[in-house]
Steps between C-alpha positions, in 0.01 A plus 500: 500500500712769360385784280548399112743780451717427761527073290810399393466135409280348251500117506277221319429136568479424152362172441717466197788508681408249838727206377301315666526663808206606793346855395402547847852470602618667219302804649616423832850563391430811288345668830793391695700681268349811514249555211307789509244355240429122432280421176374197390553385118326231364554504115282196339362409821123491573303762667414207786886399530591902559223536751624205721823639460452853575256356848812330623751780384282755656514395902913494406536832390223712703703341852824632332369853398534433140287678229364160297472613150229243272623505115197540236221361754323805672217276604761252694691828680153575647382171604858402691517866606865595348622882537520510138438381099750521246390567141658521154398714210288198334369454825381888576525722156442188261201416776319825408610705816623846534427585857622275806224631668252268327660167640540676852198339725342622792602288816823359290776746532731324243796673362568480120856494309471492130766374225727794304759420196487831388461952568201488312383214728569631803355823445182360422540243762554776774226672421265195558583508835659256616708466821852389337630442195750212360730568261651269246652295452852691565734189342360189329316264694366121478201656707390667188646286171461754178454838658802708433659650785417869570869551629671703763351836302162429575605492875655822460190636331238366812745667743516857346087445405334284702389649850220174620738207643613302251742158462749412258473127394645253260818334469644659833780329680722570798787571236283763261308623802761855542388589178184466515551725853723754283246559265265606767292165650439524837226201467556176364335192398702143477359160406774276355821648661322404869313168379812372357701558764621229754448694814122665428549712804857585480416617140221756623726586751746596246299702298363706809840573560611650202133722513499883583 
């Protein structure tokens, strides 16, 4: 498994986008297409739903080499052993946390990402300690219905300020993604643009392309 800094591709099996197809597959496919990071989100679903999800996701992505990333549920990465938990700012700040240090667990060497839409954010977000950042969402998104996009200038800002590894997310597509490069991204994070697609794989494949 490669080191985070040295991730390109950030992909999700979203449960809101299956269309009714096999999440197992679905992660299958996203491997085979070269992600670098897999996570699982579950919006709506029940803690016992994720879990038997992230079991069966789990064997899929630790045979490809794949860092699987656990939205919200820090108590489900640990139990199906992923490489890592995703949180947002409700989920960490909101929580009453400061330090990453106080969810890190002897014996469970999970990696944390947490949620930015904003400098002041990610300054206090870096500081916690995580071991990425996200950053976003770039355009509008359906992923995240009433946040306003942060734009390209918050990209711009993260790669002048930002020195942990960090991912730009929302509303990327193959056709916006040389922007998004331009204004400094090195690290990106699609969910619609790849589960929409009609070639999974081909679409991953795309997108590693076009990465530094």
């Amino acid at each position: 498994m490669k080191p985070l800094r040295e991730c390109r591709l950030y992909t999700f099996v979203d449960t809101a986008y299956l269309a009714r197809r096999d999440p197992i597959e679905l992660a299958r496919q996203l491997c085979a297409g070269g992600a670098d990071l897999l996570q699982l989100r579950a919006k709506g679903l029940d803690p016992a739903e994720i879990r038997r999800l992230a079991q069966a996701i789990a064997p899929v992505t630790r045979t490809a080499g794949v860092r699987l990333v656990i939205n919200d549920y820090l108590e489900i990465a640990r139990e199906v052993g992923a490489e890592v938990c995703h949180l947002g700012q409700e989920d960490f700040f909101e929580a009453g946390h400061t330090r990453v240090a106080e969810l890190r667990t002897e014996g469970f060497p999970v990696e944390f990402g947490l949620s930015t839409h904003a400098p002041d954010q990610a300054r206090r977000a870096a500081l916690a300690g995580p071991d990425y950042l996200a950053m976003g969402p770039v355009f509008p998104t359906g992923t995240k219905p009433g946040r306003a996009a942060v734009t390209l200038d918050y990209v711009r800002w993260a790669s002048e300020n930002v020195t942990l590894p960090w991912f730009a997310i929302g509303g990327i597509t193959l056709q916006n993604l040389p922007e998004v490069l331009a204004a400094g991204a090195t690290r990106i994070c699609v969910v619609s643009a790849i589960l929409q697609a009609a070639d999974v794989v081909q679409a991953c494949r795309e997108f590693r392309r076009k990465l530094p």
